[in-house]
C-alpha positions as CSV (number, residue, x, y, z in Angstrom):
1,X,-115.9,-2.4,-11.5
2,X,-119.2,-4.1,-11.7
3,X,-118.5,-6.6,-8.9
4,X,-117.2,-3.7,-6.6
5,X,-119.1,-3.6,-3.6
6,X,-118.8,0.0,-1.8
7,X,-118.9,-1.1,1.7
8,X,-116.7,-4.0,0.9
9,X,-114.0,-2.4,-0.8
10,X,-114.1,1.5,0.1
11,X,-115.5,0.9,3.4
12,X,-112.4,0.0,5.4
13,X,-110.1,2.3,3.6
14,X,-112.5,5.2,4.2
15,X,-112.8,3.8,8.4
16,X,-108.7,3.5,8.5
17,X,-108.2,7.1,7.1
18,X,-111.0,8.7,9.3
19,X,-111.2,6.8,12.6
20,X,-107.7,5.0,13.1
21,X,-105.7,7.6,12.1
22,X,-108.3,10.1,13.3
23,X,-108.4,12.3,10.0
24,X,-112.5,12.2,10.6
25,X,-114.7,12.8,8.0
26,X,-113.6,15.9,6.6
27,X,-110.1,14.7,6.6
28,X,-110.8,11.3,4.8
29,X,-112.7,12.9,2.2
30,X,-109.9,15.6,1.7
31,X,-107.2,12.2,1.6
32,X,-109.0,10.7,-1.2
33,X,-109.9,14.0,-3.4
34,X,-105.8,14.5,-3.6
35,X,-104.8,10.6,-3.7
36,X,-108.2,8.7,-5.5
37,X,-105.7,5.6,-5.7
38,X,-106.0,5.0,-2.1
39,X,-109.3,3.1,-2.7
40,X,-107.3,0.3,-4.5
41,X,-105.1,-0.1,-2.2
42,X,-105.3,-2.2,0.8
43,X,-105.0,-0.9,4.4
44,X,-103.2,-4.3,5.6
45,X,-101.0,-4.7,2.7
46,X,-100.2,-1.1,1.6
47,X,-101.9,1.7,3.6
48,X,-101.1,0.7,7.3
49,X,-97.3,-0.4,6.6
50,X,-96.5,3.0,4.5
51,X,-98.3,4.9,7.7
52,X,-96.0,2.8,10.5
53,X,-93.0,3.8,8.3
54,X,-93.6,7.6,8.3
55,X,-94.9,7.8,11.7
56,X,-91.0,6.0,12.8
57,X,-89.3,8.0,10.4
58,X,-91.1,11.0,11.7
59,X,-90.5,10.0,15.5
60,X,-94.6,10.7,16.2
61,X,-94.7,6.9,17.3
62,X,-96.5,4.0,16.0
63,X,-99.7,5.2,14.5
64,X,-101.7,2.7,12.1
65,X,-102.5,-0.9,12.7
């Protein structure tokens, strides 16, 4: 933990959640209280894919990277 740089390593997760996949502030913030483990995951490796997945199963399209 002492070489974890906020805006290097929550930054990105906390951009995907609010601006890519639209959730905004509020919404990002409300992700993350009820899943904390999202901040060690990675959007390209883990986040994004699982997102794709849903939306596809879901039929709302390709939403995420």
């Amino acid at each position: 933990m002492l070489g974890f740089s906020a805006e290097h390593n929550l930054g990105p997760k906390v951009r995907y959640l609010a601006e890519e996949l639209g959730l905004g502030r509020d919404g990002a913030v409300k992700v993350i209280t009820k899943c904390p483990q999202v901040l060690g995951m990675s959007v390209e490796d883990n986040i994004a894919p699982k997102v794709r997945y849903l939306a596809e199963e879901l039929g709302s399209g390709g939403t995420g990277r």
